[in-house]
C-alpha positions in Angstrom: 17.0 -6.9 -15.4 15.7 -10.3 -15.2 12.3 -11.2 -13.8 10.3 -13.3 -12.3 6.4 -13.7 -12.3 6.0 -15.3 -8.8 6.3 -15.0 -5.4 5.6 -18.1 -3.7 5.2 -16.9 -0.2 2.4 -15.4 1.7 4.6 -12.8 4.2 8.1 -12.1 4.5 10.2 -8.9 3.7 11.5 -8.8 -0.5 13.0 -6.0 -2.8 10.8 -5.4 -5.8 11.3 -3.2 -8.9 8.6 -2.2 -11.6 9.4 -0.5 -14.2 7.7 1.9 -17.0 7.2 0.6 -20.0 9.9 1.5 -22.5 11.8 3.4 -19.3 9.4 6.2 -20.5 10.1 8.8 -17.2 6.2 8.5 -16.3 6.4 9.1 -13.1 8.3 12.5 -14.1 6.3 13.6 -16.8 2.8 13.3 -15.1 4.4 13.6 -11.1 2.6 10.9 -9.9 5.1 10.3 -7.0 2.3 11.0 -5.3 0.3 8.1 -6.1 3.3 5.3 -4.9 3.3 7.2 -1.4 -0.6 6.7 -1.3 -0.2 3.1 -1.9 2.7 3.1 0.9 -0.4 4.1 3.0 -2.5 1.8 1.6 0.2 -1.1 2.6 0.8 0.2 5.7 -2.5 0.3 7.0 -2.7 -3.1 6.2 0.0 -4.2 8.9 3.0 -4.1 6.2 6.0 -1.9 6.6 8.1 0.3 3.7 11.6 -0.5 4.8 13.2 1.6 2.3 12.5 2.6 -1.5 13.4 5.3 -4.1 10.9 7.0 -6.9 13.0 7.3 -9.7 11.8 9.5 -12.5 11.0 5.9 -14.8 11.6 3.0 -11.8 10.3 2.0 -8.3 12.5 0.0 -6.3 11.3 -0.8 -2.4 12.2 -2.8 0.2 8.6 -4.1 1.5 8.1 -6.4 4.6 4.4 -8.2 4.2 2.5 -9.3 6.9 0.7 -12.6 6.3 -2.6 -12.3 5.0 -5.6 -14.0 2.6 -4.4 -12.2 -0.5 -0.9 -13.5 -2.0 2.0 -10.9 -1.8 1.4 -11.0 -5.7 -1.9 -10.2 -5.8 -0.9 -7.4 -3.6 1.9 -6.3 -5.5 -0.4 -6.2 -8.7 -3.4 -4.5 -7.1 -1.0 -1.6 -6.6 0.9 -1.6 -10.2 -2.9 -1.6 -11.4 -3.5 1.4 -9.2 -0.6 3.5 -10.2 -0.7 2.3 -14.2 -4.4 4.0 -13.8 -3.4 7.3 -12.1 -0.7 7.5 -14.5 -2.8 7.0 -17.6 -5.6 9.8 -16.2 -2.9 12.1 -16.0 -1.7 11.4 -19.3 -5.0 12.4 -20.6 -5.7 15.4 -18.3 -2.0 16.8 -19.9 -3.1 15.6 -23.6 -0.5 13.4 -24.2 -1.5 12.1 -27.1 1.9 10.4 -28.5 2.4 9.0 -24.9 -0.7 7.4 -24.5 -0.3 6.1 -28.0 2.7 4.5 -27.6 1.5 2.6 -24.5 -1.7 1.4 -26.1 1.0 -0.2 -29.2 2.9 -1.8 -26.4 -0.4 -4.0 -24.8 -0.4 -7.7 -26.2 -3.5 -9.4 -28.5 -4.7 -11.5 -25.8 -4.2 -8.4 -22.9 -6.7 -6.4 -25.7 -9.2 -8.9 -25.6 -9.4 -8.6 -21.5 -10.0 -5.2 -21.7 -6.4 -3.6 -21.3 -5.9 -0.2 -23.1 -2.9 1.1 -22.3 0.6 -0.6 -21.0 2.5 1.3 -18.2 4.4 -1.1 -16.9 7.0 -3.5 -18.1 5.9 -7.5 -17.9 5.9 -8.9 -14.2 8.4 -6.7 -11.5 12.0 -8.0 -10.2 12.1 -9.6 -6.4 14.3 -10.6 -4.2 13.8 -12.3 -0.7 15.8 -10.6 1.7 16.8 -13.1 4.6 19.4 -11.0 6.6 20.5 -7.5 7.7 23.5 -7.6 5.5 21.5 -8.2 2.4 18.5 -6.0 3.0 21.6 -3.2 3.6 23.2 -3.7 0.9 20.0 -3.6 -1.2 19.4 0.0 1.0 22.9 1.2 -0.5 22.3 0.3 -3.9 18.3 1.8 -4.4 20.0 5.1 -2.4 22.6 5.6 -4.4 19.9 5.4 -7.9 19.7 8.7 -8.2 23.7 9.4 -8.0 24.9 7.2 -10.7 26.5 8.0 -13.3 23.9 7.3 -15.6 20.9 9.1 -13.7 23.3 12.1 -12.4 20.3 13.5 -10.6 21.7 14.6 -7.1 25.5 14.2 -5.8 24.3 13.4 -2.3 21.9 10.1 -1.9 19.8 11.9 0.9 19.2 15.4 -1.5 16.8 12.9 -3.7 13.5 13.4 -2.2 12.0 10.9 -3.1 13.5 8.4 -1.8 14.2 6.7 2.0 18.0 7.9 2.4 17.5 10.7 4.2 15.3 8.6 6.9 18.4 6.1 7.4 21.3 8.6 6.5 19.8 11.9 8.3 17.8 10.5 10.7 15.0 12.3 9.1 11.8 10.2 9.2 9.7 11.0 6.2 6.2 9.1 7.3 6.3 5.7 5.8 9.7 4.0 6.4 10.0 1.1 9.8 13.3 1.0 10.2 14.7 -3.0 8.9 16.0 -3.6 12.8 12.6 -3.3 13.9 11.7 -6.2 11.7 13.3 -8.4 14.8 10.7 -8.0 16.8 7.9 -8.5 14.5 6.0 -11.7 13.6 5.3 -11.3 10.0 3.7 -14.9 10.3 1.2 -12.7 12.2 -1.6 -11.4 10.4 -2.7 -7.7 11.4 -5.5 -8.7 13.8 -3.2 -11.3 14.9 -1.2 -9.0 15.6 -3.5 -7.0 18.4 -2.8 -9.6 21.4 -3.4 -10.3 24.7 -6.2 -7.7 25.7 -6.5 -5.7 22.6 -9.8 -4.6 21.5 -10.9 -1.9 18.4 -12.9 1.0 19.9 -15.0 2.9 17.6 -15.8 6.5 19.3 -18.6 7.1 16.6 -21.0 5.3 14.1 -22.4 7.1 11.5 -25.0 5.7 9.1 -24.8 6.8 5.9 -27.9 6.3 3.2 -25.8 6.6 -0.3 -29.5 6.4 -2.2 -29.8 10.1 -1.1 -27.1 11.2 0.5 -28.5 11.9 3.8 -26.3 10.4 7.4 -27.1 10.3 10.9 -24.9 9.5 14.0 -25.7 6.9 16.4 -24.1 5.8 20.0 -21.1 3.5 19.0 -21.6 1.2 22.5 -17.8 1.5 22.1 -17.8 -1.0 20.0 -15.0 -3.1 21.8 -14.2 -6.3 20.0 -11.7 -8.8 21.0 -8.7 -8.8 18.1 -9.6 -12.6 17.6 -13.3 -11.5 16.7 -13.0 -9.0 14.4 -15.2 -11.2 11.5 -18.1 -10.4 14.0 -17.7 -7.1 14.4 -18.1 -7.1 10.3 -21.1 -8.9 10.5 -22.0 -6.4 13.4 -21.5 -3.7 10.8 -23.6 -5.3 7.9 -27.0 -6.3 10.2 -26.8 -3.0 11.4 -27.8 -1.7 7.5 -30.6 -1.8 5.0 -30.9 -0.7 1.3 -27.7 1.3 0.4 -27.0 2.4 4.3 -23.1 1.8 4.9 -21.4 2.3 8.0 -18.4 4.8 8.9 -16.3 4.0 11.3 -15.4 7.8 12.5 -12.1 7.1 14.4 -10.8 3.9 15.5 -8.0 3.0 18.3 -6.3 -0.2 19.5 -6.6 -0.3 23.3 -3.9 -2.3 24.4 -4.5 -4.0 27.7 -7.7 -2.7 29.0 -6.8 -3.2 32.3 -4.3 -0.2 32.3 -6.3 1.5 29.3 -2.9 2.3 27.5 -4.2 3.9 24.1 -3.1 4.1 20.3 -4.2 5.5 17.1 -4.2 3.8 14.1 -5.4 5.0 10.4 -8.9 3.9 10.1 -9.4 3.8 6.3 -12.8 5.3 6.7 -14.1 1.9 7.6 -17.0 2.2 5.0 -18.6 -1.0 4.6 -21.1 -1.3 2.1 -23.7 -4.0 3.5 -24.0 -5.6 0.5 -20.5 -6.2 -0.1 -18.7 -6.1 3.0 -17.6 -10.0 1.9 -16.2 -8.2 -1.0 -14.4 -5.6 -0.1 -12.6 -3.5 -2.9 -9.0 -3.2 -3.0 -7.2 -0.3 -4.9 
C-alpha cells in the first residue's frame, strides 16, 4: 500500500492506515486493542470524532474527522502511533518476547538509533485519504468492514461478528462508545476549534477544585466560585488555574460541564480529562 508522509491540512475528515512493522499480528499477540480505543478517547475529548474503524490483528484502518486545532493532524496522528508503538513494546517485555522485540529493534534505521529509537513497531509513515463526500467515506466504511471477512484474513463470515471494529454500530444499530455517525458530520464546523465550538452562551462549570501538593502527596478541596468562563476565554481560565498554585501544587478539575445557554440552564457532561495542570507547565501541556 502506498504512502504518504503528509497531510497538509489542519481539520477535515481522512481514512488513515498504520501498519505493524513486518505485518507482525502485534496487536494480537500482546491484545493491545485496548490501547487504540484509549486513544479514540483521547481524540474524542479533544472535539474529533471516530466515524468508523476496524482493529485488525496486524493493521488499523479508521475513518477520523479532526477538528481544527494548533497541533497539525500529523502531529496528532503521530503522537498516537508513538503511544501505541510504546504500549505495544511494554507488553512485549511483560510477555518476554524476546525474538519479537529483537526483530523490531533490527528493523529501526541508523539515523532513528542515534535519536534514541529502540524498537520499530510500525511501518514508515501511515496511508490517508481525504474523504470529501458520503459516497466515498461509504465506500471506505464497506471496505475496512469487510477486513476481517476476506479471503485472506477469514476471521468472521459476518462483518458485524468482528468486535473490534465499527460495523456493528452502522450495520446493527449497536453503538459501541466511540463512533459519530458520518451524517452527523453535516452539521458540524470542523473549521471550528473545540472551544470554538461552545457558542453563543456557553460557559465551563467546574463543581470542585482540588489542590493537589505532588511534593508530598497531600490535597485539599476549595470552593470552585463555579468557575464559569465564557468559551471565547478559556486561555484565562488557564492562567486562572496556574496563579492559583505554588511549588508543585496542580489543580484538578473534579467534574466539568458545558452549560449551554445560561439563560435556560440546559446542561451537558463532557469527559474532563482530569484537568490536572501542573503550574509550571500548563504552557506545555503533555500529549500522549
Amino acid at each position: 500500500m502506498p504512502t504518504r508522509k503528509n497531510i497538509p491540512y489542519h481539520s477535515g475528515v481522512y481514512f488513515i492506515t498504520f501498519t505493524n512493522y513486518k505485518w507482525l499480528p502485534l496487536f494480537e499477540i500482546t491484545n493491545s486493542y485496548d490501547l487504540v480505543y484509549k486513544w479514540f478517547n483521547y481524540l474524542k475529548e479533544k472535539g474529533n470524532y471516530i466515524i468508523g474503524y476496524v482493529i485488525m490483528p496486524n493493521h488499523l484502518h479508521a475513518i477520523i474527522a479532526f477538528r481544527r486545532s494548533k497541533q497539525t493532524i500529523n502531529t496528532i496522528i503521530g503522537n498516537g502511533k508513538r503511544f501505541l508503538a510504546y504500549g505495544i513494546v511494554e507488553r512485549l517485555k511483560q510477555n518476554n518476547r524476546i525474538t519479537i522485540l529483537e526483530t523490531l529493534k533490527e528493523g529501526v534505521k541508523p539515523t532513528d538509533k542515534e535519536r534514541g529509537k529502540i524498537h520499530k513497531v510500525f511501518e514508515e509513515s501511515f496511508d490517508w485519504k481525504e474523504c470529501t463526500s458520503d459516497k466515498f467515506i461509504q465506500q471506505k466504511l464497506d471496505y475496512i468492514h469487510n477486513n476481517p471477512c476476506t479471503e485472506k484474513s477469514k476471521l468472521h463470515l459476518n462483518p458485524s461478528d468482528y468486535k473490534h471494529s465499527s460495523a456493528k454500530f452502522y450495520l446493527d444499530n449497536m453503538y459501541d462508545g466511540y463512533v459519530t455517525n458520518y451524517m452527523q458530520l453535516h452539521d458540524i464546523n470542523l473549521e471550528q476549534t473545540y472551544a470554538e465550538s461552545l457558542t453563543g452562551d456557553s460557559a465551563v462549570k467546574c463543581d470542585s477544585v482540588q489542590i493537589v501538593n505532588t511534593a508530598n502527596n497531600s490535597a485539599s478541596d476549595f470552593p470552585a466560585e463555579s468557575l464559569e468562563e465564557d468559551s471565547a476565554s478559556s486561555k484565562a481560565q488557564n492562567e486562572f488555574y496556574a496563579e492559583s498554585l505554588t511549588g508543585d501544587s496542580a489543580v484538578k478539575c473534579v467534574s466539568v460541564q458545558t452549560v449551554n445557554n445560561t439563560a435556560h440552564n440546559i446542561e451537558t457532561d463532557f469527559p474532563a480529562e482530569s484537568l490536572v495542570e501542573n503550574s509550571a507547565s500548563n504552557k506545555n501541556k503533555s500529549q500522549i
